[in-house]
N, C-alpha and C positions, 0 to 999 in steps of 0.2 A: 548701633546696638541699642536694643528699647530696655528700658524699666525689665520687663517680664524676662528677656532673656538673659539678664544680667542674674535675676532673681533666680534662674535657673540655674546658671553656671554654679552659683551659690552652694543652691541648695545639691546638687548633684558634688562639688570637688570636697564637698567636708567628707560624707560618707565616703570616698573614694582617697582622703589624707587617712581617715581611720584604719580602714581596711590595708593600706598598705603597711602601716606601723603596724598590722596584727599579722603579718603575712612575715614581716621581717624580723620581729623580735616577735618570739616565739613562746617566751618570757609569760605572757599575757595571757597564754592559751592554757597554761597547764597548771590548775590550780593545788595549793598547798595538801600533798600525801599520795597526788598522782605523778611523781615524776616519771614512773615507769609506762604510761600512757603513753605510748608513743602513736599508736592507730591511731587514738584520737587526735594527737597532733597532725599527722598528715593527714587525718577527714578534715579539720578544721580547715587547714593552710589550703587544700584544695577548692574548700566551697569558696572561699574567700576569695582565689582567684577567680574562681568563673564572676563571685561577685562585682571584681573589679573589672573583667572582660565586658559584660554586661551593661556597666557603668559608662565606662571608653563608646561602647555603640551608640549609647543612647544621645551623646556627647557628639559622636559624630552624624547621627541622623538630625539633631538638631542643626547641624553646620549645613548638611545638603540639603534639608528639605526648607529651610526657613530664605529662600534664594526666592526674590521677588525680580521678575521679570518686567 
């Protein structure tokens, strides 16, 4: 594994620790005098998956395409 793809894992698994801590504690999403917000908590928790889905591909295209024959 070289310098660069390391550099990448890096940078790809932080934004992808974030995202799951805002996905699960929910705590984070809803700020002070919107409790009753609730849509917006499930728009948030939603985009945030696709973000982490997203994240996982780019993760795995890195695994298949980086195959030196």
């Amino acid at each position: 594994m070289s310098n660069n793809q390391k550099l990448f894992f890096v940078l790809i698994l932080i934004p992808l620790i974030i995202a799951l801590v805002f996905v699960f504690n929910t705590d984070f999403l809803i700020p002070a005098g919107f409790v009753l917000g609730v849509d917006g908590v499930v728009v948030s928790r939603n985009l945030y998956v696709i973000f982490i889905l997203y994240l996982i591909t780019k993760v795995i295209f890195q695994f298949t395409g980086s195959k030196k024959d």
